[in-house]
N, C-alpha and C positions, 0 to 999 in steps of 0.2 A: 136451386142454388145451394152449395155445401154451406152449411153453419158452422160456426167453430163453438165446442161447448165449454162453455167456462164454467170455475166454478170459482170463488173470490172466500178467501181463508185470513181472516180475523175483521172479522164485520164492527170495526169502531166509527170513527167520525170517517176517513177517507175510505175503509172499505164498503161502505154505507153509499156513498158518494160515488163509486164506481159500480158497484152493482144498481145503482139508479139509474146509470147509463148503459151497462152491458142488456138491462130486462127491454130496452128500448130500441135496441141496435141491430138495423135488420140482418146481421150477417153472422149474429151471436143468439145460442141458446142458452142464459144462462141456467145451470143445473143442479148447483149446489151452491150452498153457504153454510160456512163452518167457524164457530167459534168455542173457546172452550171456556164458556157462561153461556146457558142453556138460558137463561132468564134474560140475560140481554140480545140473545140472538132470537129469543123468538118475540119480543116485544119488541126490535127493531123491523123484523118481517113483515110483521104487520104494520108497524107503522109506515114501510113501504109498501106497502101491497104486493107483499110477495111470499104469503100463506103459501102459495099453491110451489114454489120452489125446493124441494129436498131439504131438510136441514142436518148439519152434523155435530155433535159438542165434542169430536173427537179429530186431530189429523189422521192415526192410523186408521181408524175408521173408514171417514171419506177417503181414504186411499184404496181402502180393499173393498169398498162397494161402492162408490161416487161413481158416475156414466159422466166424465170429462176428458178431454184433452189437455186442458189447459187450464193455468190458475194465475190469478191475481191474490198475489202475497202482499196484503196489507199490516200485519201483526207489529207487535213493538220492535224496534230496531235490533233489539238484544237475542228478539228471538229467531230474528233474518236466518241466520246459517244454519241452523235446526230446519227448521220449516223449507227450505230453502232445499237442503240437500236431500229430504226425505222425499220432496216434489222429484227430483233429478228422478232419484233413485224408480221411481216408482213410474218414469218414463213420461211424465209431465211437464211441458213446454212452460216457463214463467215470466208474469211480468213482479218485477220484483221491486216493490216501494222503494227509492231513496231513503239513505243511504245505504248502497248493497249491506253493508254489514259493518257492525263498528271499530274492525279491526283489519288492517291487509288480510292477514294470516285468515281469517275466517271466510275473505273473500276469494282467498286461493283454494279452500274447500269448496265452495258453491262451484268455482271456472272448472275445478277436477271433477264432481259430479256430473255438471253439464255435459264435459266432454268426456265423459267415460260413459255415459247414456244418449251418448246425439241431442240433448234438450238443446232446444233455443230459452234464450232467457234474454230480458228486456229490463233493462234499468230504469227506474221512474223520474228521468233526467227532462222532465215534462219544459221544459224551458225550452232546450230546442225545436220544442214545435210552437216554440212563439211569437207569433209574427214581427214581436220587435226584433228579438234575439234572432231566430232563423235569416232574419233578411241582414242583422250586424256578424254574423257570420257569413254569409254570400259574399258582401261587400269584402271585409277582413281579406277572406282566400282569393278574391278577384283579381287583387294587387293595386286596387283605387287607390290607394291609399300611401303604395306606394310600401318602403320597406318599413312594418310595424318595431315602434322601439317601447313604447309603455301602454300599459293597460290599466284604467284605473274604476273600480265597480265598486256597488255600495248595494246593501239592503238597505229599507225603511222600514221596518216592522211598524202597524198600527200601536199605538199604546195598551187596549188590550186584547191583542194578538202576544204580540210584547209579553204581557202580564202574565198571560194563561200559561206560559214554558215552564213557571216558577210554581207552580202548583201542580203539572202533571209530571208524567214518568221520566218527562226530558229532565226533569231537573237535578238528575244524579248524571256525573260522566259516564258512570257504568256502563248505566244502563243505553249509550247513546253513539260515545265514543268523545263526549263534547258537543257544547250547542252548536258552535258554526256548523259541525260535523251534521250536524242532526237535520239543521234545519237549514243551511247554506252548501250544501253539497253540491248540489245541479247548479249554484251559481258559479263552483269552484270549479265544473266541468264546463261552462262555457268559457269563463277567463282561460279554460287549457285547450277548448277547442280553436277559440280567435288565435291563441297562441302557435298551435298547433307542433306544440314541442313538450318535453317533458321540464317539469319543476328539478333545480337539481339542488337549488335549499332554499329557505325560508326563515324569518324572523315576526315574530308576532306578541303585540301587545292585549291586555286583555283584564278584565275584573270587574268582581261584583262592586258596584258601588253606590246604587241607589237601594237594589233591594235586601236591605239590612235588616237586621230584628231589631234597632236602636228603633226604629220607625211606631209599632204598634205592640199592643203586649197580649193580645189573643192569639190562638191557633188556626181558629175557623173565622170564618166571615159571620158564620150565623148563631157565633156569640158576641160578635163586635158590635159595642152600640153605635160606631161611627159610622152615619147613614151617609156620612160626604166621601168617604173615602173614593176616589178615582177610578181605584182599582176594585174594588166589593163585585164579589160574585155574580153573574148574572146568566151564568148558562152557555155564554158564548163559547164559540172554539172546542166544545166538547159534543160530544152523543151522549144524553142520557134517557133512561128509560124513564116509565113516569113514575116506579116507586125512588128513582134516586131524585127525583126533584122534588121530594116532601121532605128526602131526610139527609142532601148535601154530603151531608158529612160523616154519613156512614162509608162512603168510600174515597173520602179526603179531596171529593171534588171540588171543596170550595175552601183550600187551604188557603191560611194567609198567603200573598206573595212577598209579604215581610219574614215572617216566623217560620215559612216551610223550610225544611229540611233539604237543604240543597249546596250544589258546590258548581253550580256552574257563571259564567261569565251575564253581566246584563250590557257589555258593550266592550267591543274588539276590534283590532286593525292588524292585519296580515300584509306579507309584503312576500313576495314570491318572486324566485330571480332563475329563468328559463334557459335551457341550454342552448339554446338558438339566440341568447343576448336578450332577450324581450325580459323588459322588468314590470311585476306587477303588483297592484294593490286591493285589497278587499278591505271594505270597514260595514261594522253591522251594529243599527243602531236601530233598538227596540222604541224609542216616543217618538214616533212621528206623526204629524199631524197630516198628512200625505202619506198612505203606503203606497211604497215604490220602490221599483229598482232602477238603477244607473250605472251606463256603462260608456267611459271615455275611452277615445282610444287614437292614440298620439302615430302618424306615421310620417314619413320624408315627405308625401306629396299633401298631404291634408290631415285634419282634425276631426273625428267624429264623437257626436256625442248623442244617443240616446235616453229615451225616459219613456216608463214603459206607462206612467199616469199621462202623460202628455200623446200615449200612441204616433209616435213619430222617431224621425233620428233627421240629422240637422249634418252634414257635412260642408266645413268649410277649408276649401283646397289652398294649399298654399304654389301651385304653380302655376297659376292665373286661369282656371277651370272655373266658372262662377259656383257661386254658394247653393245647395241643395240641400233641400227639405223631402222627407218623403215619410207620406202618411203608411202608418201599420196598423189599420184598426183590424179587431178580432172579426174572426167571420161567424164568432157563435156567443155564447155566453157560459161555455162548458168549464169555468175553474182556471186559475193560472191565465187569466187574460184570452182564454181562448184557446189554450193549449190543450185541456186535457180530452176531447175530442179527438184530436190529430194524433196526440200521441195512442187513446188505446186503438183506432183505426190502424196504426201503425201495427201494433202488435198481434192483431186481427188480420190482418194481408200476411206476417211475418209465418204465423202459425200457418196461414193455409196454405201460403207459396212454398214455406219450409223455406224462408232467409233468413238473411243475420240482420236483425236489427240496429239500427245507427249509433243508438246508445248501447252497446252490449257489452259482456260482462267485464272486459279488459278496459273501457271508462270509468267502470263503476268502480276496479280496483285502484286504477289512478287519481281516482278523486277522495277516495278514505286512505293510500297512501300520503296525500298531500294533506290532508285534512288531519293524520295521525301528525303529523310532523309539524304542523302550524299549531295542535292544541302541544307537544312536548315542548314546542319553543315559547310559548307561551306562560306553561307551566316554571320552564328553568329558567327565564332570560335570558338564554342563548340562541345563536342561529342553528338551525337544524340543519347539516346537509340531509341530500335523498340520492345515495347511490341508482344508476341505472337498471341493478339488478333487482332493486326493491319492488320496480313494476314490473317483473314477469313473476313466474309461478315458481320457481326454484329459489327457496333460500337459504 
């Protein structure tokens, strides 16, 4: 049986987390790991068991002696189109972490390498392989439902899940493009695949309002004597190695989530209004006591509503069809409700068939176009339009 070789380039918390399953995967060899921290990349190896795997502290490097076909681009957002385009370039097939990149413009660089190199590249629009999500899309495009007229979706973020944005790299726009952006991407690309039309403007509300520096008056958590605080450090939601869990705070892991240095949103609500007449909503709210996602969706014959904590979607028809319920439990425990199996199996068949991917790169530019223009309208208080030509390559 042919193997596909991968190799997985910026080994943090998710790239960690995908090469735990590529070393497992009968159909993948994987063959490199590449990060540029030599100290956290080979103390994450081991603490996977995967000494015996090539290591590189370098991209150009692993490019010019790495034995792969293929890469899993896990690095920070900001670093997506660099990484990105030097994979193309060097004839490397990619799956490419959400959000492509945090600007269109940068994501019309990655589409121009791809196709001036034949690469495939795969978006990490992991939702679609979710058994909630993929089956409220089946339904959607069926026409059960009759002609769709609004769409209405919601993050839950855990409390701290929530937390942990305010303390790492996400918490500059720079560096991300915006949190929604950052971290609600793949849900902005199923609100546009149920839609199946493009965004043509947008209005969005948005701000920081609980996580103030009025709150506490330290920097670090492990100088704060407040041993109640809610929020206090605990390791979650990051990768550390064991010399960063003695000293925290030599690498600002355990910044306040009051006092850090940050400029982005801790709760938002988008409103998105599609050229095919469908109008939509996104709200994202960090304290929940349930993480979860939820997605309503309003058409002429019926009502449907999903939850993806409830594994289930509930359709009740309004032209005398009885009510239906229909279970979506995961079929694995692989990440994202069971997603993240299905999606790199996806990109594993993709590479060896040499297909296009369902999520591929013209999603991935529609969803940071939309996502650019929800955090401007946010930013101005105005509605943003999004001209037609914004989602091709020519601007």
């Amino acid at each position: 049986m042919n193997k596909c070789r991968i190799a997985v380039v910026g080994v943090g918390q998710r790239g960690c987390h995908y090469a735990e399953m590529l070393a497992k995967h009968p159909q993948v060899e994987l063959t490199a790991l590449c990060d540029n921290s030599p100290q956290r990349l080979d103390a994450f190896a081991e603490d996977l068991n995967l000494q015996q795997v090539p290591r590189f502290y370098d991209l150009d490097d692993l490019l010019e002696r790495g034995d792969f076909e293929a890469a899993i681009l896990t690095t920070p957002d900001f670093m997506h189109c660099a990484t990105a385009v030097a994979c193309c370039e060097a004839g490397k097939h990619i799956m490419l972490e959400k959000p492509m990149a945090p600007t269109a413009e940068e994501c019309r660089q990655i589409i121009r390498a791809c196709q001036q190199n034949n690469c495939i590249i795969q978006i990490g629009f992991v939702l679609r392989n979710h058994p909630v999500f993929s089956r409220v899309i089946e339904i959607a495009r069926s026409g059960a439902l009759g002609q769709i007229l609004n769409i209405a979706s919601a993050e839950n973020i855990s409390v701290m899940h929530g937390a942990s944005y305010m303390r790492r790299w996400h918490r500059k726009v720079a560096n991300s493009g915006g949190f929604l952006l950052a971290k609600c991407s793949h849900d902005i690309d199923i609100i546009a695949t149920v839609a199946n039309s493009q965004v043509k403007r947008v209005a969005a509300f948005g701000s920081l309002d609980h996580f103030t520096s009025d709150k506490q008056q330290y920097e670090y958590c492990s100088e704060c004597p407040d041993q109640s605080c809610r929020y206090r450090f605990s390791g979650d939601f990051v990768r550390m190695t064991p010399e960063d869990k003695t000293a925290p705070s030599q690498h600002k892991f355990d910044l306040c989530v009051y006092n850090s240095d940050k400029d982005i949103i801790d709760h938002e609500v988008a409103i998105m209004d599609f050229a095919n007449g469908i109008k939509a909503s996104f709200s994202l709210n960090l304290f929940a006591g349930e993480p979860k996602r939820t997605i309503n969706i309003c058409g002429t014959e019926g009502i449907l509503y999903a939850d993806t904590a409830e594994e289930c979607i509930h359709i009740h028809y309004s032209n005398g069809k009885a009510y239906e319920k229909i279970e979506c439990k995961p079929k694995d425990a692989s990440g994202h409700g069971g997603s993240d199996k299905g999606f790199l199996d996806d990109f594993v068949n993709c590479v060896l068939q040499r297909s296009t991917p369902h999520a591929d790169y013209m999603a991935g530019l529609a969803s940071t176009v939309i996502g650019n223009a929800i955090e401007k309208a946010m930013q101005t208080g105005q509605v943003v339009e999004i001209a037609p030509q914004e989602y091709g390559l020519e601007q």
